[in-house]
N, CA, C and O atoms as a DFTB+ gen file, in Angstrom:
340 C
 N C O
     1  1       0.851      -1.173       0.000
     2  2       0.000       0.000       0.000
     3  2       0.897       1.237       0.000
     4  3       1.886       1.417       0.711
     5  1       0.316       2.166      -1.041
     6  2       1.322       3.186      -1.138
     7  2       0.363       4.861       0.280
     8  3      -0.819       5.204       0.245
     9  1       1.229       5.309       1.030
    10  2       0.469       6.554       1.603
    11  2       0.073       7.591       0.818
    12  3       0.991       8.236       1.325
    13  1      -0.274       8.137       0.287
    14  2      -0.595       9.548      -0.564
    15  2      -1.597      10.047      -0.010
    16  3      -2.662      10.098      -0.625
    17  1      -1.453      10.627       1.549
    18  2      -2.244      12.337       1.588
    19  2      -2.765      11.447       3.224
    20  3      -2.369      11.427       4.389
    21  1      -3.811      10.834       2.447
    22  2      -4.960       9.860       3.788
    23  2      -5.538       9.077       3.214
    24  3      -5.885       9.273       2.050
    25  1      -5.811       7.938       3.888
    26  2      -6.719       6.384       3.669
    27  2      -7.822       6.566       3.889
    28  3      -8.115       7.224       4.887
    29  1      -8.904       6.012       2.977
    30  2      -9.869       6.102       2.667
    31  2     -10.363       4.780       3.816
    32  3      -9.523       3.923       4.088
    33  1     -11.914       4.702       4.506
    34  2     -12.644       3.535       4.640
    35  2     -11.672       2.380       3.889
    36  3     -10.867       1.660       4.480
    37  1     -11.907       2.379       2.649
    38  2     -11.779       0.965       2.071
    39  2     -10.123       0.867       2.162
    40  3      -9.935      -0.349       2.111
    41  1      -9.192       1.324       2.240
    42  2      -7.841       1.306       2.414
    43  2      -7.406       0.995       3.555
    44  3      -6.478       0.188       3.614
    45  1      -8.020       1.612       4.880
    46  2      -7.927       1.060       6.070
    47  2      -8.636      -0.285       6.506
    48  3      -8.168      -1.007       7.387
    49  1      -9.698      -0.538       5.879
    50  2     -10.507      -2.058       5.777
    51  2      -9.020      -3.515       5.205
    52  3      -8.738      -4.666       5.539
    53  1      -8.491      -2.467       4.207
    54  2      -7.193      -3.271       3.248
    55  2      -6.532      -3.339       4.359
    56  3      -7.261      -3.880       5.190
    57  1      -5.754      -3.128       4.701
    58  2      -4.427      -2.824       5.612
    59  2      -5.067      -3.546       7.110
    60  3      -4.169      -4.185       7.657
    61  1      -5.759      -3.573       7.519
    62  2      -6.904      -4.201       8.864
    63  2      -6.836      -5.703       8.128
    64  3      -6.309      -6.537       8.864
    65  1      -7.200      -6.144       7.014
    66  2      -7.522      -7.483       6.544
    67  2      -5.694      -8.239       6.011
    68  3      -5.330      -9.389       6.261
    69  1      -5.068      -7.431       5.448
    70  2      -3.869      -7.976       5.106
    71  2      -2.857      -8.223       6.711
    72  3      -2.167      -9.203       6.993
    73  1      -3.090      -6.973       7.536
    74  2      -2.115      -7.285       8.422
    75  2      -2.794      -8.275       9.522
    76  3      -2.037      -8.956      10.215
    77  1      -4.197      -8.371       9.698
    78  2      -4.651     -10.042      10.427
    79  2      -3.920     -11.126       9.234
    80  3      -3.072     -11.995       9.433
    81  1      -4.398     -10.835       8.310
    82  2      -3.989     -13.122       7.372
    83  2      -2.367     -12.559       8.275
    84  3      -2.318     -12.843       9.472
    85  1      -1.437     -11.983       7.806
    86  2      -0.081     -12.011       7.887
    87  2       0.305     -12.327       9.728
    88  3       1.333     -12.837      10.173
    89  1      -0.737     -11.895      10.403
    90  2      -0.239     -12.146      11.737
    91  2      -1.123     -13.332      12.290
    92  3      -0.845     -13.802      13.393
    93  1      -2.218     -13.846      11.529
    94  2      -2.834     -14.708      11.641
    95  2      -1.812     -15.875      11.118
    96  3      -1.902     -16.778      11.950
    97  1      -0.987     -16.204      10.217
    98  2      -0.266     -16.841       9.795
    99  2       0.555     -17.581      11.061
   100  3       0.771     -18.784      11.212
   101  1       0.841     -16.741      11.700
   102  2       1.895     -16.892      12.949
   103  2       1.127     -17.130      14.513
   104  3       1.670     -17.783      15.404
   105  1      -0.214     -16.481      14.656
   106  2      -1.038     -16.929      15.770
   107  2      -1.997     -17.540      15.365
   108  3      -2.616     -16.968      14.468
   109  1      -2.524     -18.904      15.818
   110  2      -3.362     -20.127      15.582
   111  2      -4.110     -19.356      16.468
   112  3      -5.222     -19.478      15.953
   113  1      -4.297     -18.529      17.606
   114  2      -5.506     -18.037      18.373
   115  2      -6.414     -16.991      17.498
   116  3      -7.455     -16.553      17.989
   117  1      -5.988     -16.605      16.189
   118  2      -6.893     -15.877      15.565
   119  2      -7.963     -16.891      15.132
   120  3      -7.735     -18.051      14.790
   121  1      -9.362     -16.192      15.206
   122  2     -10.262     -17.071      14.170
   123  2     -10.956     -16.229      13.264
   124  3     -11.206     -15.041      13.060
   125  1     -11.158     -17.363      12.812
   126  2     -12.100     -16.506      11.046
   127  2     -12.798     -15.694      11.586
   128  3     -12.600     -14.506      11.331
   129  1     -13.756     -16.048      12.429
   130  2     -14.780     -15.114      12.483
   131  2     -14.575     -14.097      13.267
   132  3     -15.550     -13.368      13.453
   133  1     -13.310     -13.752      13.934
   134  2     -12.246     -12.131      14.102
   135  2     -12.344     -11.633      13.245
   136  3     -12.595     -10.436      13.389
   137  1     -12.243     -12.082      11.995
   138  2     -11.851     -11.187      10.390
   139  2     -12.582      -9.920      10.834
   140  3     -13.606      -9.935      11.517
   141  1     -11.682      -8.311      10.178
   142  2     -11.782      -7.193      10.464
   143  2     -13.379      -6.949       9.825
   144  3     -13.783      -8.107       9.716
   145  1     -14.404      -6.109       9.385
   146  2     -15.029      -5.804       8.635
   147  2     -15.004      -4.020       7.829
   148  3     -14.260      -3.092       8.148
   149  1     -15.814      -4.029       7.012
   150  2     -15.731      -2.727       6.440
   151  2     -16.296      -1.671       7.600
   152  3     -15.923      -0.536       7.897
   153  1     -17.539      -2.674       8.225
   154  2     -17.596      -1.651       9.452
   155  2     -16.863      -1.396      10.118
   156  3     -17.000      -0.218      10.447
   157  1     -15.610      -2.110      10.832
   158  2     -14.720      -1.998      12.015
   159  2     -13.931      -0.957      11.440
   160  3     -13.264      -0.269      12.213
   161  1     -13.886      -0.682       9.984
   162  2     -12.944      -0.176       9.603
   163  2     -12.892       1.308       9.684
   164  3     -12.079       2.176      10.003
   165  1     -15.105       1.148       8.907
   166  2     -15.733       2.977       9.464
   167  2     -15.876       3.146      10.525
   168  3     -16.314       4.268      10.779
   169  1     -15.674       2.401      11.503
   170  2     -16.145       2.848      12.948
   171  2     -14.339       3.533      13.003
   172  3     -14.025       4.704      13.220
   173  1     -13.808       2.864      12.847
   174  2     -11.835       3.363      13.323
   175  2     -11.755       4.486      12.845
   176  3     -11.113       5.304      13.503
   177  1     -12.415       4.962      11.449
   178  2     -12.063       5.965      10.470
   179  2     -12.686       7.202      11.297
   180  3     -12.077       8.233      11.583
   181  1     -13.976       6.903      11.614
   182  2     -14.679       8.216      12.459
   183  2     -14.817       8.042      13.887
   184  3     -15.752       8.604      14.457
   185  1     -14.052       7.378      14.492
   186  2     -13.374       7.644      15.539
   187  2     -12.277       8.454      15.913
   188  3     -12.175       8.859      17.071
   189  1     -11.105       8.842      14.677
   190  2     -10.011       8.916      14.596
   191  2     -10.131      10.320      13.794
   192  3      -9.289      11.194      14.003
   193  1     -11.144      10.516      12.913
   194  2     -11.472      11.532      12.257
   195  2     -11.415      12.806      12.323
   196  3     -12.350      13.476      11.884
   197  1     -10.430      13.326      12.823
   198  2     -10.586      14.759      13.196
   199  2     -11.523      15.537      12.764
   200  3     -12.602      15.791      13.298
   201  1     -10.980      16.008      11.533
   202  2     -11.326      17.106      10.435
   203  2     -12.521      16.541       9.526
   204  3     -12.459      16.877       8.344
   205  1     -13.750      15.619       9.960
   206  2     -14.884      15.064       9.316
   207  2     -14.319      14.391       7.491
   208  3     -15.095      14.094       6.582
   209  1     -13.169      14.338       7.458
   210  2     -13.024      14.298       5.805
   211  2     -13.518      12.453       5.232
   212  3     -13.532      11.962       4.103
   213  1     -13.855      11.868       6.558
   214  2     -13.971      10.376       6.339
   215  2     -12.553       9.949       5.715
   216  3     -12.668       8.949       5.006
   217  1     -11.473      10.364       5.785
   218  2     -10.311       9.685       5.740
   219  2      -9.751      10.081       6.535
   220  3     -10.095      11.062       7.194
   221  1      -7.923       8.915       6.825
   222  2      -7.316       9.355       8.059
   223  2      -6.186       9.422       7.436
   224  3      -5.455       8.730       6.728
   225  1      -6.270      10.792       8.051
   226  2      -4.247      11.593       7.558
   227  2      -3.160      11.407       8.415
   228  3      -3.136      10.987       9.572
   229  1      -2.139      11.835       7.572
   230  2      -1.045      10.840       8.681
   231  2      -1.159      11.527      10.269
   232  3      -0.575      10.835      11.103
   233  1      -1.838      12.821      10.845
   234  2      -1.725      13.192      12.451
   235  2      -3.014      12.048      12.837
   236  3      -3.059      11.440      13.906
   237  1      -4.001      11.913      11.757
   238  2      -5.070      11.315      12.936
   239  2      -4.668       9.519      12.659
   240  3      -4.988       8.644      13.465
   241  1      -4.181       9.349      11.813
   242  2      -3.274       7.720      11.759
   243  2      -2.475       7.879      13.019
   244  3      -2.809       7.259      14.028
   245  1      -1.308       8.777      13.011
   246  2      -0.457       8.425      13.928
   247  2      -1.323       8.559      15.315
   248  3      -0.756       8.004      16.256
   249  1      -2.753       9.262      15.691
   250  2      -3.488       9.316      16.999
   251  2      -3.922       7.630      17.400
   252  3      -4.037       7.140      18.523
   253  1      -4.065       7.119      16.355
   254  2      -4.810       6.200      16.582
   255  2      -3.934       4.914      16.524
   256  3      -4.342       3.993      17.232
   257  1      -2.769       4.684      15.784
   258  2      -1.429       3.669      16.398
   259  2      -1.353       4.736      17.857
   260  3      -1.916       4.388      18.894
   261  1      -0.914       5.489      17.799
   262  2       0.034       6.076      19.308
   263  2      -1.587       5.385      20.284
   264  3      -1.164       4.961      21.359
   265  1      -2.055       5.325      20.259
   266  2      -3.509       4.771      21.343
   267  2      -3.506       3.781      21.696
   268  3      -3.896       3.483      22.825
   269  1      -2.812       2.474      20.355
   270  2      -3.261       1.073      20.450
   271  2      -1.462       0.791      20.966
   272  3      -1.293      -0.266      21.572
   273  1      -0.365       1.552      20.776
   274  2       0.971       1.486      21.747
   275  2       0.502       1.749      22.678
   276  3       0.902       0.783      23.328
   277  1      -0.254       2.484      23.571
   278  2      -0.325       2.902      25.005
   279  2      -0.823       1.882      25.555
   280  3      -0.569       1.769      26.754
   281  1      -1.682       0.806      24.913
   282  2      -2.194      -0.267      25.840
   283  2      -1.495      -1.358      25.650
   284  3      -0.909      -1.747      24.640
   285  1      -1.664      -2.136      27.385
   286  2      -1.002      -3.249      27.555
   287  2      -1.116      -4.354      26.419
   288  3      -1.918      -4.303      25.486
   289  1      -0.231      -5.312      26.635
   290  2      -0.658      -6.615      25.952
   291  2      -2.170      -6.737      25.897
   292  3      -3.087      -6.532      25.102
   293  1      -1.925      -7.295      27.481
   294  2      -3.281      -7.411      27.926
   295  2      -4.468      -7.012      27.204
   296  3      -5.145      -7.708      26.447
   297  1      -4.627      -5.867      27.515
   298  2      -5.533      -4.786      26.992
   299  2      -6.150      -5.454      25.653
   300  3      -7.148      -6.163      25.522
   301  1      -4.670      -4.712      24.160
   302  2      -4.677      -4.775      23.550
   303  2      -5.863      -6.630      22.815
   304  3      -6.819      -6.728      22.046
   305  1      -5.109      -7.593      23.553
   306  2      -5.794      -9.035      23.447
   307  2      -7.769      -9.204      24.443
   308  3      -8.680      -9.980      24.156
   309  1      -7.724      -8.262      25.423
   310  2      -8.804      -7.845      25.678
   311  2     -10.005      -7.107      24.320
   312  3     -11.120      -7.483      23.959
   313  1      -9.192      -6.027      23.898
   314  2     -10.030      -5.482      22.688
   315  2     -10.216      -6.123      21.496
   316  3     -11.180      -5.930      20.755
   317  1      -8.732      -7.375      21.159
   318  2      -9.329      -8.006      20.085
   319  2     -10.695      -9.313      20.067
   320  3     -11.633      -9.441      19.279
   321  1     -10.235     -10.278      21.492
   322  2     -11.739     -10.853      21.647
   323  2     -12.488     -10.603      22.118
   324  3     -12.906     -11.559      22.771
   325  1     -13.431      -9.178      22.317
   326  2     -14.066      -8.679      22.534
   327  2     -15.055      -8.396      21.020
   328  3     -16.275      -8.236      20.996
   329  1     -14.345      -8.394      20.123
   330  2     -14.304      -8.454      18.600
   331  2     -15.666      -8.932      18.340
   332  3     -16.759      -8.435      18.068
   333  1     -14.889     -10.730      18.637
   334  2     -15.239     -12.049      18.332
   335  2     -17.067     -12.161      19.035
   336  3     -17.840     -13.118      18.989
   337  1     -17.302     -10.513      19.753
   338  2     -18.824     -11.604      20.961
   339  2     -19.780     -10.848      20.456
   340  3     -20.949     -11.020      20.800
């Protein structure tokens, strides 16, 4: 994926679905039915959304990694099967 400007919904849906298979590859605790959706993807996008543009530019990208570094392991494995219910 190339950056140019900000990610659209469907670009962040991309990048959410490629980087689960690739880390799914390596953890057997992922399951299918974790798979990211287009919703998870608009909910991240206008969460993160500053400036209403429905895309995320690199300050409100970097808000939203710098958020998911601040939490523990823990945490972090808390919010993903939480996903799954």
């Amino acid at each position: 994926m190339i950056f140019e400007g900000a990610l659209t919904v469907a670009e962040v849906y991309k990048w959410m679905v490629d980087l689960r298979d690739a880390y799914g590859t390596v953890n057997t605790l992922i399951k299918e039915s974790n798979k990211p959706t287009t919703a998870d993807a608009a909910l991240l996008v206008t969460a993160f959304d500053v400036d209403n543009s429905l895309t995320l530019d690199e300050t409100e990208l970097a808000a939203w990694l710098q958020e998911g570094v601040n939490l523990t392991h823990e945490e972090r494995m808390a919010l993903g099967a939480s996903k799954g219910k």
